[in-house]
C-alpha positions as CSV (number, residue, x, y, z in Angstrom):
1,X,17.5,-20.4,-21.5
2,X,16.3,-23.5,-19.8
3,X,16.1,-26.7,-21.0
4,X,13.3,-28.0,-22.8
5,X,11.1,-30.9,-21.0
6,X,9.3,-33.0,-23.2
7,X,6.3,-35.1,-22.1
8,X,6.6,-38.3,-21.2
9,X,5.7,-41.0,-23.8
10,X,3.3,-43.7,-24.1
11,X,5.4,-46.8,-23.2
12,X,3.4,-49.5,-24.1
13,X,4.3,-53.5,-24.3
14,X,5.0,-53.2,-28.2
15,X,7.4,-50.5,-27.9
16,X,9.3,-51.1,-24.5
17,X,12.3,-52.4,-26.5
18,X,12.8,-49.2,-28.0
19,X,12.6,-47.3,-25.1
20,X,14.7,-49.5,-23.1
21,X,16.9,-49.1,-25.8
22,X,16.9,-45.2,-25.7
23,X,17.4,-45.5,-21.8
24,X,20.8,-47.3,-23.2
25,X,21.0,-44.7,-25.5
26,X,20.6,-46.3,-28.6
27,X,18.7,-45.8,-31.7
28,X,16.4,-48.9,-32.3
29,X,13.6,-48.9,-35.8
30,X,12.0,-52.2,-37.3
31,X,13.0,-54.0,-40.1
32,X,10.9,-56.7,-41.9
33,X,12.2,-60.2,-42.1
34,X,9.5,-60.3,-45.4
35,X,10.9,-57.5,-47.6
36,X,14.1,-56.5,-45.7
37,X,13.1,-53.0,-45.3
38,X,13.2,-50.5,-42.5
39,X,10.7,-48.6,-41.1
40,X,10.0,-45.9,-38.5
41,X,8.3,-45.5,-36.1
42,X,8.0,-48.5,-34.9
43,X,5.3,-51.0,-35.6
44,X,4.0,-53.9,-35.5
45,X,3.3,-54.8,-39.1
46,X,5.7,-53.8,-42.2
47,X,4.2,-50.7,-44.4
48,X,5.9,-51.8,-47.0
49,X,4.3,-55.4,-47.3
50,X,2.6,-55.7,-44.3
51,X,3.8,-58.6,-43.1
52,X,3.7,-59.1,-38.6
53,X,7.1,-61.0,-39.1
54,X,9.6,-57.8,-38.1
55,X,12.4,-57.4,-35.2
56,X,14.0,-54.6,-33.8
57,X,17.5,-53.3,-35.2
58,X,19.8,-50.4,-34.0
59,X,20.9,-47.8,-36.2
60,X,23.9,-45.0,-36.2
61,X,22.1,-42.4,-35.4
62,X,24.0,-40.5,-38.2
63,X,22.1,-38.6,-41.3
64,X,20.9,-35.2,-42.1
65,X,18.5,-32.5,-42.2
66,X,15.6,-33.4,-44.7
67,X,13.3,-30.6,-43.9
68,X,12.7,-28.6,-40.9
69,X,10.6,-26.3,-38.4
70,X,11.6,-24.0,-36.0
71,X,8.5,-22.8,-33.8
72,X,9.3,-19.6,-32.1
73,X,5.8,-18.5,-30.4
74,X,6.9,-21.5,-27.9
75,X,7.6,-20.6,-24.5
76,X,11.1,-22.1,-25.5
77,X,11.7,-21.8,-29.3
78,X,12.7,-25.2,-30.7
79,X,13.4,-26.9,-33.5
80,X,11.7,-30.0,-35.6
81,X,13.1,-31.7,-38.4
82,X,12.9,-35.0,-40.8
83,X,16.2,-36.7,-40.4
84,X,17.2,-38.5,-43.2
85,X,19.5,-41.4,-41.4
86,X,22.5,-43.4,-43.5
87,X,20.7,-46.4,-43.1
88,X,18.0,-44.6,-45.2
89,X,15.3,-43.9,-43.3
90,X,13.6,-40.8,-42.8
91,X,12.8,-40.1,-38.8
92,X,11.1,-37.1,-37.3
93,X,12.6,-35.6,-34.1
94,X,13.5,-32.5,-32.6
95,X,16.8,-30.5,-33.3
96,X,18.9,-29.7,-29.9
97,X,22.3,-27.9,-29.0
98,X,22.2,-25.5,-31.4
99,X,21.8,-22.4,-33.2
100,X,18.3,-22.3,-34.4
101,X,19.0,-20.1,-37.3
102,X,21.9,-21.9,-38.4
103,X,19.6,-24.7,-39.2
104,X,19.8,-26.1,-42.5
105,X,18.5,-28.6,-45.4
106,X,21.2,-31.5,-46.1
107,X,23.0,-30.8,-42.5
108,X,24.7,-33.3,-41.0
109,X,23.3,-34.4,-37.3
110,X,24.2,-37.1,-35.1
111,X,21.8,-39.0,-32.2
112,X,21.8,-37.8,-28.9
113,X,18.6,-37.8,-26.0
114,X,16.6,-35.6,-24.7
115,X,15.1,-35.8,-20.5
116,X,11.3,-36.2,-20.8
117,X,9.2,-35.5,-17.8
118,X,9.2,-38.5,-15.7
119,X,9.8,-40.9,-18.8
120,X,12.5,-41.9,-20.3
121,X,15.2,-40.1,-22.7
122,X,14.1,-39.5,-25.8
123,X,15.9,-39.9,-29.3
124,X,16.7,-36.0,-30.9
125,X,19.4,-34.9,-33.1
126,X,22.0,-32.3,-32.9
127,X,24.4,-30.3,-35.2
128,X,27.8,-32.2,-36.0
């Protein structure tokens, strides 16, 4: 089986620091110097208190499985999933490198990227 492109994403001015960071490959979500919480994806304004005043921060990319999809009627059967990170945030991405029904709840996953077609790497998860 071939690799799975994904579509390029939108890379506008308030998200070029997490793609930039990706191209690095590493994990970037906000977190609100109001409340203190994170949040993803990223944004300009807290959803938690709303507040504008928030700045990027880079996470371990470790967590696990919340809940998760496999499509099959793709023209390359792949895999979504919440990932609840350790830094206790939930993210959704797709589910690479692995056995597709082998998939499940509460397993542990780590970051790793994903080519996009003519954009850059995105953030996905696989199997650890």
């Amino acid at each position: 089986m071939t690799e799975r492109l994904l579509p390029k994403p939108a890379v506008t001015s308030d998200v070029k620091p997490f793609w930039d960071a990706a191209e690095r490959g590493e994990l970037l979500v906000k977190t609100c110097k109001s409340c203190g919480k994170l949040h993803y994806y990223p944004r300009a304004h807290c959803p938690y208190c709303m507040s504008g005043e928030t700045e990027w921060a880079q996470v371990s990319g470790r967590g696990t499985i919340y809940s998760y999809s496999v499509m099959r009627r793709a023209p390359q059967p792949f895999a979504i999933a919440y990932v609840a990170l350790e830094e206790g945030i939930t993210v959704l991405s797709n589910i690479v490198d692995c056995d597709l029904d082998k998939l499940a709840i509460g397993q542990k996953v780590a970051l790793t990227f994903a080519k996009t077609d003519g954009g850059p790497q995105v953030p996905v998860f696989k199997p650890i």
